[in-house]
C-alpha positions as CSV (number, residue, x, y, z in Angstrom):
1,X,103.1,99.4,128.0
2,X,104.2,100.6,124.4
3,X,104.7,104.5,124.1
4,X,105.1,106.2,121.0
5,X,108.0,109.3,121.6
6,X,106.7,112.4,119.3
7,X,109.4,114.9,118.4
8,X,108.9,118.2,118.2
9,X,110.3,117.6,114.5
10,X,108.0,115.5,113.7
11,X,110.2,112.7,114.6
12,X,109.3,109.8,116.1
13,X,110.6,106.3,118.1
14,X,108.7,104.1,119.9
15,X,109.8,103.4,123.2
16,X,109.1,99.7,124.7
17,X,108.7,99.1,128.3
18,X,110.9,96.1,129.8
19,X,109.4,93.2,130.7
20,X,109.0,93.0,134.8
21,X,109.4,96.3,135.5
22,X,106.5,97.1,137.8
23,X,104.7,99.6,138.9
24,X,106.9,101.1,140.9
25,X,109.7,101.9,138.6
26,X,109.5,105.6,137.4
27,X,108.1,106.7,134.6
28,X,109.5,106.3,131.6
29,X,111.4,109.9,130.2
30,X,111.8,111.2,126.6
31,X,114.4,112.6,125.5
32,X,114.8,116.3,125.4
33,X,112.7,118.0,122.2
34,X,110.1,115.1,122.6
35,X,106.6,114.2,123.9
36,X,106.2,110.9,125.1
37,X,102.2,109.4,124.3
38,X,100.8,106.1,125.6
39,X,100.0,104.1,122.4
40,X,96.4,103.8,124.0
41,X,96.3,107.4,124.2
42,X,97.9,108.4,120.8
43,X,94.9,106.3,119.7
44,X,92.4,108.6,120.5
45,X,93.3,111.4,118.9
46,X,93.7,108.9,115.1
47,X,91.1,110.8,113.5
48,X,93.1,114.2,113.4
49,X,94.3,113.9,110.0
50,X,90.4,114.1,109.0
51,X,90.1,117.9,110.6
52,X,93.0,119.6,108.5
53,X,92.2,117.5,105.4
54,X,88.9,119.2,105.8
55,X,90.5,122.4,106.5
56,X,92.4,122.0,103.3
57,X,89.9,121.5,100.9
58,X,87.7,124.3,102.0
59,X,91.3,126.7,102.2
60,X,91.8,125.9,98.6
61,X,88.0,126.5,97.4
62,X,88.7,129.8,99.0
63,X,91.9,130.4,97.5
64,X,93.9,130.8,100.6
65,X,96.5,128.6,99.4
66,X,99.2,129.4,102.0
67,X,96.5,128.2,104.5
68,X,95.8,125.5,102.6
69,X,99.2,124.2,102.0
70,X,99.7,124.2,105.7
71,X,97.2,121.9,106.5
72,X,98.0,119.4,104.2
73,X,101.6,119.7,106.2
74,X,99.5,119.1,109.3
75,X,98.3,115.6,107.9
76,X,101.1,114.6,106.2
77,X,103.1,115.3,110.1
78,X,100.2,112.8,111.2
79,X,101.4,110.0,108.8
80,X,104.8,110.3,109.7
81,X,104.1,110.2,113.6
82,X,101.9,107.6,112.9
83,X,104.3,105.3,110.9
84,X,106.4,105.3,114.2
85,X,104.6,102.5,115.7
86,X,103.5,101.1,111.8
87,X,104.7,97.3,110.8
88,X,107.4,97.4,108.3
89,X,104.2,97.2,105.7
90,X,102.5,99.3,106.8
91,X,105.1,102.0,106.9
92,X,106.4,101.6,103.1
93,X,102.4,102.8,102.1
94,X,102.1,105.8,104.3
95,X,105.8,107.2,103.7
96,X,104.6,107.0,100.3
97,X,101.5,108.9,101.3
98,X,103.2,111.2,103.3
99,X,105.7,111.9,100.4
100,X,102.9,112.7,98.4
101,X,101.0,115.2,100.7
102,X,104.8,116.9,101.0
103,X,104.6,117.4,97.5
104,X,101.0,118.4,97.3
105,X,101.1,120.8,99.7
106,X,104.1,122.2,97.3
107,X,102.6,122.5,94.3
108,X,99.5,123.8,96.0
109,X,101.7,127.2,97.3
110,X,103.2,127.4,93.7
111,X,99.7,127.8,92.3
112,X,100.5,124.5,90.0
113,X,97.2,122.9,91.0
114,X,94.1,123.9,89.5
115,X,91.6,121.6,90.6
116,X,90.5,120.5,94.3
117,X,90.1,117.0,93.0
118,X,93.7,116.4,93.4
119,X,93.1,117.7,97.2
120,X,90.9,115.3,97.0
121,X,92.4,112.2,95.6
122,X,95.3,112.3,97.9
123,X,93.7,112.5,100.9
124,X,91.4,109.0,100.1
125,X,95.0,107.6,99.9
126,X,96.4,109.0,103.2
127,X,92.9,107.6,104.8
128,X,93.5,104.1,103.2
129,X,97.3,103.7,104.0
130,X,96.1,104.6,107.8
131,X,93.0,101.8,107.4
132,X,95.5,99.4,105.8
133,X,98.2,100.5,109.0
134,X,95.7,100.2,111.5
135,X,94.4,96.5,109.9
136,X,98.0,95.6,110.2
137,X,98.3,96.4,113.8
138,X,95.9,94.7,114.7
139,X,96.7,91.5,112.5
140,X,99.9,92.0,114.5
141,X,98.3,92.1,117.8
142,X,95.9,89.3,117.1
143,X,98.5,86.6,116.3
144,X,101.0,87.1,118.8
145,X,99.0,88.1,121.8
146,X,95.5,87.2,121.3
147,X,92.6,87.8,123.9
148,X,95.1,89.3,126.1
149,X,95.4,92.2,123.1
150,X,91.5,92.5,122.7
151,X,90.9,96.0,123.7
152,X,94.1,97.0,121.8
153,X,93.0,95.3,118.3
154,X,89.5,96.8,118.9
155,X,91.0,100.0,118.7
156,X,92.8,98.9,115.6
157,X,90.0,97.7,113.8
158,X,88.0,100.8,115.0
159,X,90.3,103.4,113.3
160,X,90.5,101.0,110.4
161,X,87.2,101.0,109.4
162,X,87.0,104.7,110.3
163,X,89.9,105.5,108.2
164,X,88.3,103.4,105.2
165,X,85.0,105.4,105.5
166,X,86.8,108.7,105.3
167,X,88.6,107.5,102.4
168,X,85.9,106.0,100.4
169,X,83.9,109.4,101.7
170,X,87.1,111.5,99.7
171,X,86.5,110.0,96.8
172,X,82.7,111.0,96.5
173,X,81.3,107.3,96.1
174,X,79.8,105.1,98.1
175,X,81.1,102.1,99.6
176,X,80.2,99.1,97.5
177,X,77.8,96.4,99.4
178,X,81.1,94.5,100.5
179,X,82.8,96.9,101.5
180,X,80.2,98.7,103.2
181,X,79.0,95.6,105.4
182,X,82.9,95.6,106.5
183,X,82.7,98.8,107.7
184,X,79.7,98.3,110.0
185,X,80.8,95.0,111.1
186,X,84.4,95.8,112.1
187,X,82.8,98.4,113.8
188,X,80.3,96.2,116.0
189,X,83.4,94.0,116.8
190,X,85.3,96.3,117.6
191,X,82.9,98.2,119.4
192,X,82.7,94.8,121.4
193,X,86.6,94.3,122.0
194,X,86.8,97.5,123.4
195,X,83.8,96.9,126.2
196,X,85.3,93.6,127.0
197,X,82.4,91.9,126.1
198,X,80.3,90.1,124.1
199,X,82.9,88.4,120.9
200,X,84.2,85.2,120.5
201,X,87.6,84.5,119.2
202,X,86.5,83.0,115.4
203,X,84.8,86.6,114.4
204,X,87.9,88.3,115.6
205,X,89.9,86.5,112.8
206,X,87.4,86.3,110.5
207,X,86.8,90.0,111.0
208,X,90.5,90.8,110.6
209,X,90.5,88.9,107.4
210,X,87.4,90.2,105.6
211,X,88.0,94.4,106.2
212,X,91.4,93.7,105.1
213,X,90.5,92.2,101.8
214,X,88.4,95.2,101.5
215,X,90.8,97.8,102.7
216,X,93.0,96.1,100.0
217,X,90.6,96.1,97.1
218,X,89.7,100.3,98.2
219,X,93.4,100.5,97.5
220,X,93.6,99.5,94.1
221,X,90.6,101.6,93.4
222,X,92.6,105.0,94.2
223,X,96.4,104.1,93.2
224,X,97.5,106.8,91.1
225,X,97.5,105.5,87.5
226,X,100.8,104.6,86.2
227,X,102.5,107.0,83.9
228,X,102.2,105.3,80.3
């Protein structure tokens, strides 16, 4: 059983399990000034960053900037909890993410942005370093544990295509045809993985494969352009 240890600083560790310790050995304790979440459970709540981006944009339309500000803070707390259980990949993008919601939320108190479409911007690419995070985890999962990881990658690809959606959403376009059949797909297989029922092994990897490719092509789409 993988648990992710959330500090109260917005720190974070992930805490393994040992193998053949069974279910009488006691619980496993975090350290004092942190929470300690079930990977499972922390997996519910992936969709929080969504809420306070939300919260965001409308703070800044209203020009409550402090307000504003803080809950850009909120999501960018998200991607650093988040990146405690991220592959080493998947950790370079959303520090890089987080970094730029830190400075974001900044220059949002300093009254140095004008327009919501940098709001805006940012948070497609905090949604698309979590889809490319969770397709990783469950690339990860896949290949070294296989059907016994089912329900665990059909969470993963869940909140990937979710986080791609949102993404593509933040940007004010719809998803091309590819990318939006990968969406809908990864969530019917994953819908499946999670019941238990109803997959086959060759769509699993084939699945992985395909919403990757597209989580990778959205990415490109909303890099920041490089300073000429």
């Amino acid at each position: 059983m993988r648990s992710i240890m959330c500090g109260l600083a917005v720190a974070v560790t992930v805490g393994i399990t040992p193998v053949g310790v069974g279910a009488e050995s006691a619980p496993a304790k975090a350290p004092e000034g942190y929470i300690l979440v079930e990977e499972e459970v922390w997996l519910v709540v992936d969709d929080e960053p969504e809420e306070h981006f939300h919260r965001a944009h409308e703070a800044f339309l209203k020009k409550d900037l402090k307000k504003a500000a803080a809950q850009i803070r909120k999501g960018e707390a998200f991607l650093k909890l988040e990146a405690g259980r991220a592959t080493q990949e998947g950790k370079k993008l959303m520090e890089a993410s987080g970094h730029e919601l830190a400075k974001l939320a900044e220059d949002v108190e300093h009254k140095t942005i004008t327009s919501v479409k940098r709001l805006d911007e940012a948070f497609a690419r905090a949604h698309q370093a979590l889809a490319h995070h969770h397709h990783l985890k469950a690339k990860e999962s896949w290949a070294s544990q296989a059907e016994q990881a089912a329900h665990k990658v059909g969470q993963d690809l869940q909140a990937a295509a979710v986080h791609f959606d949102q993404g593509l959403t933040w940007t004010g376009h719809k998803a091309e045809a590819a990318g939006a059949k990968a969406i809908k797909d990864t969530r019917l297989l994953a819908g499946k993985m999670i019941e238990g029922t109803g997959w086959v092994p060759a769509e699993v990897g084939k699945g992985i494969e395909t919403v990757g490719e597209e989580i990778e092509k959205f990415g490109k789409k909303v890099a920041p352009a490089k300073a000429s």
